[in-house]
C-alpha positions in Angstrom: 2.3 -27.7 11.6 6.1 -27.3 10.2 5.8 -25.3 6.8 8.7 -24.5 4.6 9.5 -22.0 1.9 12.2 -23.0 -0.4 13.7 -20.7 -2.3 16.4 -17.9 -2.6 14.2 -15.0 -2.0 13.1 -14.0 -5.3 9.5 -12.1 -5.6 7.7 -15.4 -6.4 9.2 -16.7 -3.3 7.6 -13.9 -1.1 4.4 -13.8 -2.6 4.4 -18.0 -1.3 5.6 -17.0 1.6 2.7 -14.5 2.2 0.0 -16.7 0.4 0.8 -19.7 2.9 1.1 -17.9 6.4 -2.7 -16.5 4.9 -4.0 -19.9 4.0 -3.0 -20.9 7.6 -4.3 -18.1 9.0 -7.8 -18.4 7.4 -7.8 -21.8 8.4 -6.6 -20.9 11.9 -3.9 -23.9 12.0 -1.1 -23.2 14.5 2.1 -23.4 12.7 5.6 -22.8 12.2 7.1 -21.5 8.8 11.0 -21.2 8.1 12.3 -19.8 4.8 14.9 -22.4 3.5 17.3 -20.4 1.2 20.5 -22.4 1.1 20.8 -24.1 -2.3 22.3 -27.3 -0.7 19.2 -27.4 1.7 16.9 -27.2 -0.8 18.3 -29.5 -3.3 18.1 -32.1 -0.2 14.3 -31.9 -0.8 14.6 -33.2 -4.7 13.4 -29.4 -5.5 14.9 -28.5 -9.0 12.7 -25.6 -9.1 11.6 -23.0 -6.4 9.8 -21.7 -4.7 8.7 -24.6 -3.2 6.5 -25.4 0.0 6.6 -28.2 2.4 4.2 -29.2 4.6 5.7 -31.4 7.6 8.1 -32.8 5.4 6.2 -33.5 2.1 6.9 -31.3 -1.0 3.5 -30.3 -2.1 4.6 -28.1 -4.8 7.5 -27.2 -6.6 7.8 -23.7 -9.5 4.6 -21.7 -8.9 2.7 -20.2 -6.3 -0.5 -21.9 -5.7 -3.7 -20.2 -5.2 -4.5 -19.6 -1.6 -7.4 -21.7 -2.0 -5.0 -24.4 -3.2 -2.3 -24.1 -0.2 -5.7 -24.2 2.5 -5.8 -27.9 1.0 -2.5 -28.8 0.7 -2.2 -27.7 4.8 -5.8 -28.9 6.2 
């Protein structure tokens, strides 16, 4: 599983970070997870607002950090 954080590194953008590699973990998916901070790279998703995570691809959320809950469901 490919999972992106996009964002510029900003507190919110940590505690996605942190909440997603749990989620994962919990579910015990093997993944990958890259932090996309270059403005240009991120705006090639459509994402006007960060942070934002991307499962495989697909933007599943854009300006808040989801519960962990939540991410286990965007990712299973």
């Amino acid at each position: 599983m490919d999972l992106k954080i996009l964002g510029t590194g900003c507190p919110k953008c940590k505690k996605l970070e942190e909440a997603t590699k749990a989620a994962a973990e919990e579910l015990g998916v093997k993944y990958t997870i890259e932090k996309v901070t270059d403005i240009e790279k991120i705006m090639a998703f459509s994402v006007m607002s960060t942070p934002a995570l991307v499962v495989n691809g697909e933007v599943k959320v854009a300006g808040r950090v989801p519960s962990i809950d939540d991410i286990k469901k965007m990712i299973s």
